[in-house]
N, C-alpha and C positions, 0 to 999 in steps of 0.2 A: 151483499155477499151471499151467496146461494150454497147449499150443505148437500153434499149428493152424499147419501149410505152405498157402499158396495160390501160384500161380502170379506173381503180383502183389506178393506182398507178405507178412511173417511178423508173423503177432499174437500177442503174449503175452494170456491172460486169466483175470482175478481169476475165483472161486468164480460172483459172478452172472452171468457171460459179456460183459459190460464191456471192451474194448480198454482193457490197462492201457499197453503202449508199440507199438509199430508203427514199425515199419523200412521206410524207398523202397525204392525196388526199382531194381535192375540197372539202366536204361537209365537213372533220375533220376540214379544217385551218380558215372554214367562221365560223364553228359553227350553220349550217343549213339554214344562211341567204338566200341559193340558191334556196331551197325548198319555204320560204317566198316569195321571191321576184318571183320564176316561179308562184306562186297563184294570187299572184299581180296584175303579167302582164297580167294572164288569164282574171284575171276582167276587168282591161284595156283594152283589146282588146274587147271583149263582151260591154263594154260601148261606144268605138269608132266606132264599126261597128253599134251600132244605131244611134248615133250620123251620121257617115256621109249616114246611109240610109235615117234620116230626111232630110239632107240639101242636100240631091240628090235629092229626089220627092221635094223638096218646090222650087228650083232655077231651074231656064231656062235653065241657062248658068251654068255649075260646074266650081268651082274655082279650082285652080292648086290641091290644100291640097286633093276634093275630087276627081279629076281625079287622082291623086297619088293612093290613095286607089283603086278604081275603076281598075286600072291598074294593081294591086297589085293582086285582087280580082277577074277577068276574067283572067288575066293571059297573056294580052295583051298590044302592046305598048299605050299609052295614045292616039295617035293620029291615031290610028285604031278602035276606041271603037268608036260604033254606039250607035245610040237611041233606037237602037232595044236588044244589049247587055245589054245596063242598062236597060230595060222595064223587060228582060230576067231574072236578077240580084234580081230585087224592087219585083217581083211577086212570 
């Protein structure tokens, strides 16, 4: 029995190439919660990246949470990111 992945949907099949069972796929079995929840997260992210663009320009020092981001965000390890990356980042 051979397993073919499609983006759509997983086929198992017999020797002659025959779908022997076929599984929905992701948005049939949530019922479109995936669509909801990828909107969600969009806001989320959009409310998080102001969020830690305020508390980068207002503190001296960044705390772990926005060096995480900031690392995340240039693309860089946290402990190579200059004052000049984030000025580069804030403007």
């Amino acid at each position: 029995m051979l397993l073919h992945y499609d983006r759509r949907q997983l086929t198992k099949e017999s020797g002659d190439g025959s779908p022997a069972h076929t599984q929905g796929t992701t948005t049939s079995r949530h019922g479109g919660s995936r669509r909801t929840n990828g909107l969600r997260k969009a806001k989320e992210r959009i409310r998080r990246d102001a969020r830690m663009i305020e508390q980068s320009s207002r503190v001296n020092c960044p705390t772990p949470r926005v060096m995480s981001w900031l690392s995340t965000k240039l693309g860089k390890r946290s402990v190579l990111i200059t004052a000049a990356d984030v000025q580069r980042l804030l403007t």
